[in-house]
N, C-alpha and C positions, 0 to 999 in steps of 0.2 A: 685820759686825764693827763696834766701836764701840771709840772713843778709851778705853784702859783697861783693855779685854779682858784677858784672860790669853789670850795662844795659844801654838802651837806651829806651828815653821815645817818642814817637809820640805826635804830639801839643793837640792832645787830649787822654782822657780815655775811655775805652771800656770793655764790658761784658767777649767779647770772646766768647758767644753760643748765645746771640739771633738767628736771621734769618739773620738778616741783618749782622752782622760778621761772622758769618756761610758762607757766601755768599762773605766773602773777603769787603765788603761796612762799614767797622766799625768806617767812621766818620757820618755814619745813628744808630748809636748803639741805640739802643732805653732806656738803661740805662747810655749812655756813656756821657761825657760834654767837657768843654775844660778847662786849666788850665788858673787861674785867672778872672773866671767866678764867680757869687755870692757864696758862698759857698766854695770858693776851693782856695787856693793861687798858687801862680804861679808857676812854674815849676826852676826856676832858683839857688833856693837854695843848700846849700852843702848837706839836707837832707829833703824830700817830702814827706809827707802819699800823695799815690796812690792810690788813687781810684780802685778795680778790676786790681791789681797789676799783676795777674795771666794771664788776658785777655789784657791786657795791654804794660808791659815792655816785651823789647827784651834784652836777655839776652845775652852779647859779651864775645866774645873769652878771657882766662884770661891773653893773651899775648898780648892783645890790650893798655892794663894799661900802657905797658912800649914801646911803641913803637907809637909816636906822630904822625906820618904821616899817619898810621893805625887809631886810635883813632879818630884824624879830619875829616877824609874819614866819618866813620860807622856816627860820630853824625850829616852828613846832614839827617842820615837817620829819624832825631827825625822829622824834619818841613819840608824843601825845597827839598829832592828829592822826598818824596812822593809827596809833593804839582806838582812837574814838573810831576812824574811819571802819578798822575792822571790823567795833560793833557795833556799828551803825549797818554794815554790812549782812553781820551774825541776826541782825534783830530782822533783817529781812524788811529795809528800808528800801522803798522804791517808788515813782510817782501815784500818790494815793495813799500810799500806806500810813498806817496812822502810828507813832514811836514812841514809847515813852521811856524817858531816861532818869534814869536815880542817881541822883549824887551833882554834883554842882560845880566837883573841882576840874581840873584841866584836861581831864580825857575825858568827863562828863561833857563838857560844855564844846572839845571837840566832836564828839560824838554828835550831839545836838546838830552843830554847822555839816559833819559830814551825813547826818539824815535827811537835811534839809537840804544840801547838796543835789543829792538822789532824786529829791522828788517826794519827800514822804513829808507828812505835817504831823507839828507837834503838840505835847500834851504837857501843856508846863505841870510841874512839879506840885506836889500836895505839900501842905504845911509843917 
C-alpha cells in the first residue's frame, strides 16, 4: 500500500501469514483485533494508523474514487457482506443448496447475495 491509495478496511485487523489467514479465517488472526478495541481507535476517521496495514487493507480500483455507486457497492465490503458471506458460508451454501435467511437487515440481505453467489437458491422469508 502507498500514501493515497484508495482502500478498504474489514471491521477488523489481520497479520496476513499466520495460519489462520493463511487459511482465508483472518478474523482468527492470531495477531489480528478489531477497530475501537482497547488500544486501537476506531476505524471511521478521515485518516487511521492500521494495524498490519499489508495483511490488512484492500486496495480499490483508482476509478472507484469518482464513481459513487461503485464506491457504496466495494465499502459493504469493509463490515456486512463479509459478515453475510461468512454465513452464508456457515449455513453451508453451495450450487444446489437450498438457504434460508432470517432477518432482512444488511447482513441479512448480504448474506442472501452471498448464497446466491455460491450457488445455492433461495427460500424468501415467511411473514
Amino acid at each position: 500500500m502507498r500514501r493515497g491509495d484508495l482502500v478498504v478496511a474489514p471491521f477488523m485487523w489481520s497479520d496476513g501469514v499466520c495460519d489462520h489467514c493463511v487459511e482465508g479465517l483472518t478474523t482468527s488472526c492470531e495477531h489480528g483485533g478489531f477497530w475501537g478495541s482497547a488500544g486501537s481507535d476506531g476505524g471511521q476517521g478521515e485518516a487511521v494508523r492500521v494495524p498490519f496495514a499489508d495483511g490488512t487493507l484492500v486496495r480499490l480500483p483508482k476509478d472507484a474514487a469518482s464513481d459513487e455507486r461503485l464506491l457504496s457497492a466495494l465499502l459493504t465490503l469493509s463490515d456486512v457482506m463479509g459478515t453475510g458471506h461468512h454465513a452464508a458460508l456457515g449455513a453451508g451454501a453451495r450450487p444446489g443448496a437450498t438457504v434460508a435467511v432470517v432477518g432482512d437487515g444488511a447482513v441479512g440481505l448480504c448474506a442472501v447475495l452471498a448464497a446466491k453467489r455460491l450457488g445455492a437458491v433461495g427460500v424468501p422469508p415467511g411473514p
